[in-house]
N, C-alpha and C positions, 0 to 999 in steps of 0.2 A: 517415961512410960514405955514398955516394950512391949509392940504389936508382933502378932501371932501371924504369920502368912501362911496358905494352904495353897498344895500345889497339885494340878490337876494331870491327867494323864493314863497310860498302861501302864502297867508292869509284864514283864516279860511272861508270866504266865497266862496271863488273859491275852496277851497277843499271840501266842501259840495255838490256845483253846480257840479263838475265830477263828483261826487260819485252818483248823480243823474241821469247824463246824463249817466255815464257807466251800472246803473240798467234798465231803460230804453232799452236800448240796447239789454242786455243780455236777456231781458223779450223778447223781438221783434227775436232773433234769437232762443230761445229756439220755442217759438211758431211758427217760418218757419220750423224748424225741424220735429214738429211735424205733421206740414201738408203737407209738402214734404211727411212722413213716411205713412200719410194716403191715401196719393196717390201713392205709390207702389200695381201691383196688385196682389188679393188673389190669391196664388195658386190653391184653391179652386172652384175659383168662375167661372161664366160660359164663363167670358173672357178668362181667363188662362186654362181652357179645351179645348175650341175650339181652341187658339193656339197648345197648345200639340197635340191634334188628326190631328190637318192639318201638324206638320212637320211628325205624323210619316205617313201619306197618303200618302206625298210627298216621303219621302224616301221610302215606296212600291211601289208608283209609276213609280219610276227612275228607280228601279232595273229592275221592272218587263217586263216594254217598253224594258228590251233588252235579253230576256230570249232566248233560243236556244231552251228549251224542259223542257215541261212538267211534273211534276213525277205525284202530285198530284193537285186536283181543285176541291171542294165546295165551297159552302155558307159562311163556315168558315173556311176554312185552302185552303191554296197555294203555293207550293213545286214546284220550278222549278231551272233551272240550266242555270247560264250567263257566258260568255264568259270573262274571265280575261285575256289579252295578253295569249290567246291561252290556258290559265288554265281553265277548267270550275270549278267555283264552285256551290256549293249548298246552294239555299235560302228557308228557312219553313218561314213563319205568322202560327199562328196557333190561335185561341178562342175557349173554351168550349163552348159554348152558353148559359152559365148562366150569367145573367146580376151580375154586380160586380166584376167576374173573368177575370185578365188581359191579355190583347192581348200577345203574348209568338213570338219571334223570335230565330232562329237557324242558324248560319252561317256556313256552308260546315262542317258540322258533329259535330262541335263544344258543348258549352252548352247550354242550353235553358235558354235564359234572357227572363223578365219583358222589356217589350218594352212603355209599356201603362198599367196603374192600372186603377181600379175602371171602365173599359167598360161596359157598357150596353148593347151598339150594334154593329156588324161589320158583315159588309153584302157584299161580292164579287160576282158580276156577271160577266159572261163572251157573248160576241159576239163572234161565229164564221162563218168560211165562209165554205161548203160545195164544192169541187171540186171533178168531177166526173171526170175517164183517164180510157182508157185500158190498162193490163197490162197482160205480158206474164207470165203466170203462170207455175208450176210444179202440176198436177194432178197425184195422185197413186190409185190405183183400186186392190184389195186383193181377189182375186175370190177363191170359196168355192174350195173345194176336189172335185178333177176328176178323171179317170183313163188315163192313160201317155200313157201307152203299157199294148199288154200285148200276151203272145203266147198260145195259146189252142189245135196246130194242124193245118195242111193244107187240104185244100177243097181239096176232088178227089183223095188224095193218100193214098197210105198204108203205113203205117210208121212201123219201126223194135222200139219195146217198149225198151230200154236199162236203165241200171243201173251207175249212178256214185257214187262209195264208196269213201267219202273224208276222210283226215287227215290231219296230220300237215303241209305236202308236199304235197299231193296232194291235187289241190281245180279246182274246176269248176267254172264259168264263163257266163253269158249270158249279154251281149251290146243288148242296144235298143237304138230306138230315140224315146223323146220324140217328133215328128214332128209335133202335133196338140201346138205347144206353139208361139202365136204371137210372130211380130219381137219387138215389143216394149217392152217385159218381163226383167223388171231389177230384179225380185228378184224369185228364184226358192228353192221349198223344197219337199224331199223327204219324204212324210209322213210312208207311209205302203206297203208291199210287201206278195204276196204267191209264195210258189213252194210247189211243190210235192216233202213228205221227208217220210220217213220210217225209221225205228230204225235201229241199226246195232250191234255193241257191246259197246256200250255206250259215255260216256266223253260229253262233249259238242260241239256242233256248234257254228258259228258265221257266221251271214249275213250281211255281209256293202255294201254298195252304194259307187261306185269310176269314176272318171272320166277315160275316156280314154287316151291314150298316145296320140292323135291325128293325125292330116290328115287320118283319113278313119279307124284308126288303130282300129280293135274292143278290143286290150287287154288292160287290166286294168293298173291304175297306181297303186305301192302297199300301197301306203296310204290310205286311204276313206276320205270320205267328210268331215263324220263325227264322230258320235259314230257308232260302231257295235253294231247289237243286238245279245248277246249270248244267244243260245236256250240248254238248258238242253234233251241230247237226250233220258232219260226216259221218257221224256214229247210228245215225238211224238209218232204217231201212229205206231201200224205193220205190216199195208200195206198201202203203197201211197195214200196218202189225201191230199186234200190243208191245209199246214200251212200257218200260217201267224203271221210276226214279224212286229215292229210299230219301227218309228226313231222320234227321239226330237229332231235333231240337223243336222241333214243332207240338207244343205242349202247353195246354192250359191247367192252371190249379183251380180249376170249378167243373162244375158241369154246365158243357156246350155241345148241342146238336147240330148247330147249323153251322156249314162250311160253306167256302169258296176254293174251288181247282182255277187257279189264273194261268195261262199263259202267256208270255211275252219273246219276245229275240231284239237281240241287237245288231240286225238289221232287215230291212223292207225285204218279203220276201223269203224268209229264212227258211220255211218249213210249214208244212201242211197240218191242221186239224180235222179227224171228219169227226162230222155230226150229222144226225139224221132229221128229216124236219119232217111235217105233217099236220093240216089242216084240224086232224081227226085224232092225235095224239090225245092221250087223259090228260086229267090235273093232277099229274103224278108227282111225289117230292123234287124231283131233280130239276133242273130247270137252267138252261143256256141263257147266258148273256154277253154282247160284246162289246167293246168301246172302240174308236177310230181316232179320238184323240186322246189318250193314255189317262182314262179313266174318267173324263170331266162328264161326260154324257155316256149312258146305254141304252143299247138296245137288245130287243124290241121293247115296245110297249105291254102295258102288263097284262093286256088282254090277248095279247099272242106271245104270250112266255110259255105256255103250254106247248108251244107248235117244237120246240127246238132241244136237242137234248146232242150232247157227245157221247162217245161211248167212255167207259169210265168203270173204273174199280180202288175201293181205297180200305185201306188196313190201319190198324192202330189195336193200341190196347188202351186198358183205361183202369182208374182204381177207386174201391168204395171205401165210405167211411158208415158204421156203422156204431151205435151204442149202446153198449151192453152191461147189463148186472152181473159181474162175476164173483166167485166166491172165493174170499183172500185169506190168507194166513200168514199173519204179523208174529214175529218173535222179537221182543222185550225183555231188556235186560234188568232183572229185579233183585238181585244180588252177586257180590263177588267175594270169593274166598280166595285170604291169604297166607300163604306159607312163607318162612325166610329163615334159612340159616347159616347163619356167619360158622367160620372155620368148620374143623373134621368132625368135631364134638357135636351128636347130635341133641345133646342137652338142651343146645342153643336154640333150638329149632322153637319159633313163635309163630303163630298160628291165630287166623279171627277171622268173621266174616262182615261184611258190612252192608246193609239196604241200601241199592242205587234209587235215591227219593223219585227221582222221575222218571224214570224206566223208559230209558231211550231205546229206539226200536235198530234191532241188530239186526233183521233178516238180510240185510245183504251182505254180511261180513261174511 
C-alpha cells in the first residue's frame, strides 16, 4: 500500500509577501513613535512654564491661607509661620527682583531650595483690614530733678548751733519724708544731697541714703539703698559750708517717702556735723538721730526727736505709672495676591488671590 505524505512549509512567495508586510509595519510604528515623541511637551516652552508657575502658586497659596503670623511681607518675599498639629513652622518665598533669578523657598530654618528657575516676575500683594479697639494701657512719666526735703532752720526760734563729730562708731542720722511724691510713684531715686560739714582730723566720710526700720520709726536700717558716697575729709572746708555728694544708684522700684541721711568715717574724730537743737522746735517731718555704737542703740528718745534736726537738702527724681484706655488701630492681614512668571514670555504670567483664614495682625511689619 502507498502512503501519501504532505509536506508543510513557505514557498518563496509567501516569504517575500511577510517580509513586506512586516517592513511596512515597522515603517508605520517607528513613525507613531516619533509623533507621539513630538507631542510630548517642551519644558521650555510657554505651556510647560505656566504649568510650573501655577503648581508652585498653588502650593504658596495653600500654605499661606493658614498662616498664624506674619514675620516678613513685601513685593517679593514672604516669611510667615503655620500651624502644624500645634507645631508652628516657618515658611520663606523669597525673589531678588532680577528677572532670570529663581524664586528660593525655606522650610522652618531648613536650606534654601530653587523652587522655580528662570523668573521674571513675582509680585505679592497683600489686603488688609484695619480694626480700631480701646485698650488699657501702662503709661510711665520720668519727671526731671526736684528738691524731696530739705531742713534750713525753724521760723521764730532760736536754735542752740551744735556739733556732731563722727567715726567709725559714732554716726549721725537725719529721716525726712519725701511727702511731695504722688501715690502713683513706682520708681524713686536718690540723686544728690547737702549737709553742713567741716574738717576734723581727717580720714574719710561716707553719706548713704537708707530706708527706715518702719511704722514711724525715724532710725535707719544699716544697709543703704545703695552705693555710699565716700567724701575725703581734706576736701572739706574749715568752717561749716554746704557740701554736697551725688548718688548713681540709690533707687527704689516702689513708692517710698521715708529716708535716712547717715553719716559715718573711718576714723574717731574725722569731721564735724551741725545741727541745731531746741526745746521749742515743731513736730516737723525731719527728725535727728544718733548712734555711739554703730547702729545698735539711738538716740534720743522719741519724745525729744523733735528737739534735733541737721541742716540738710536732697534731690532725686522719681517716675509714675499710670493706666490708661487708649484708642488702637490693628492692621490684619486678610488676603494676599499672587503673581509669577517664569521666562520673557508673559503668556506665562499666573495670577490668584488667596484668604489668609486667620488674619494675623501685621501692624508692626
Amino acid at each position: 500500500m502507498r502512503l501519501n505524505r504532505h509536506h508543510c512549509g513557505f514557498s518563496l512567495v509567501e516569504l517575500v509577501t511577510s517580509l513586506a508586510i512586516i517592513s511596512i509595519l515597522m515603517v508605520a510604528m517607528g513613525s507613531a513613535i516619533v509623533i507621539a515623541t513630538r507631542g510630548l511637551p517642551d519644558p521650555n516652552s510657554p505651556f510647560a512654564q505656566t504649568v510650573d508657575a501655577a503648581q508652585v502658586v498653588g502650593q504658596l497659596a495653600n500654605e499661606v491661607a493658614y498662616a498664624t503670623t506674619i514675620l516678613k511681607m513685601s513685593p517679593t518675599e514672604l516669611q510667615f509661620v503655620v500651624d502644624r498639629n500645634g507645631t508652628p513652622i516657618t515658611i520663606s518665598y523669597s525673589w531678588s527682583g532680577t528677572p532670570g533669578d529663581p524664586l528660593t523657598r525655606q522650610y522652618n530654618g531648613g536650606a534654601v531650595i530653587n523652587v522655580l528657575e528662570n523668573v521674571f516676575d513675582f509680585n505679592l500683594d497683600y489686603q488688609t483690614k484695619i480694626v480700631i479697639s480701646t485698650e488699657t494701657t501702662t503709661v510711665k512719666i520720668q519727671y526731671l530733678e526736684s528738691m524731696f526735703a530739705n531742713f534750713e532752720g525753724w521760723s521764730g526760734i532760736t536754735p542752740t548751733y551744735n556739733d556732731f563729730v563722727v567715726g567709725p562708731t559714732n554716726w549721725c542720722a537725719e529721716f525726712f519724708n519725701a511727702s511731695g511724691l504722688p501715690a502713683n510713684t513706682s520708681q524713686v531715686t536718690i540723686t544728690r544731697c547737702q549737709l553742713k560739714l567741716k574738717q576734723d582730723q581727717g580720714g574719710n566720710i561716707t553719706v548713704g541714703i537708707h530706708r527706715t526700720k518702719g511704722g514711724g520709726n525715724p532710725q535707719p536700717r544699716l544697709d543703704p539703698i545703695g552705693t555710699s558716697t565716700t567724701v575725703p575729709v581734706s576736701t572739706l572746708p574749715t568752717s561749716y559750708q554746704w557740701v554736697e555728694t551725688t548718688f548713681s544708684d540709690v533707687t527704689l522700684k516702689q513708692l517710698n517717702k521715708e529716708f535716712v541721711i547717715v553719716v559715718k568715717a573711718d576714723i574717731n574724730n574725722a569731721a564735724q556735723v551741725q545741727y541745731l537743737s531746741s526745746t521749742s522746735a515743731p513736730k516737723d517731718d525731719p527728725v535727728m538721730v544718733w548712734t555711739t555704737d554703730s547702729g545698735k542703740a539711738w538716740a534720743p528718745k522719741k519724745n525729744a526727736q523733735a528737739d534735733n534736726d541737721m541742716y540738710f537738702r536732697v534731690w532725686g527724681t522719681y517716675e509714675t505709672t499710670d493706666a490708661q484706655t487708649v484708642e488702637v488701630s490693628r492692621d490684619y492681614l486678610i488676603s494676599t495676591g499672587l503673581m509669577l512668571q517664569v521666562g520673557a514670555d508673559t503668556s506665562t504670567k499666573t495670577q490668584t488671590a488667596v484668604q489668609v483664614l486667620n488674619a494675623p495682625d501685621v501692624s508692626d511689619l
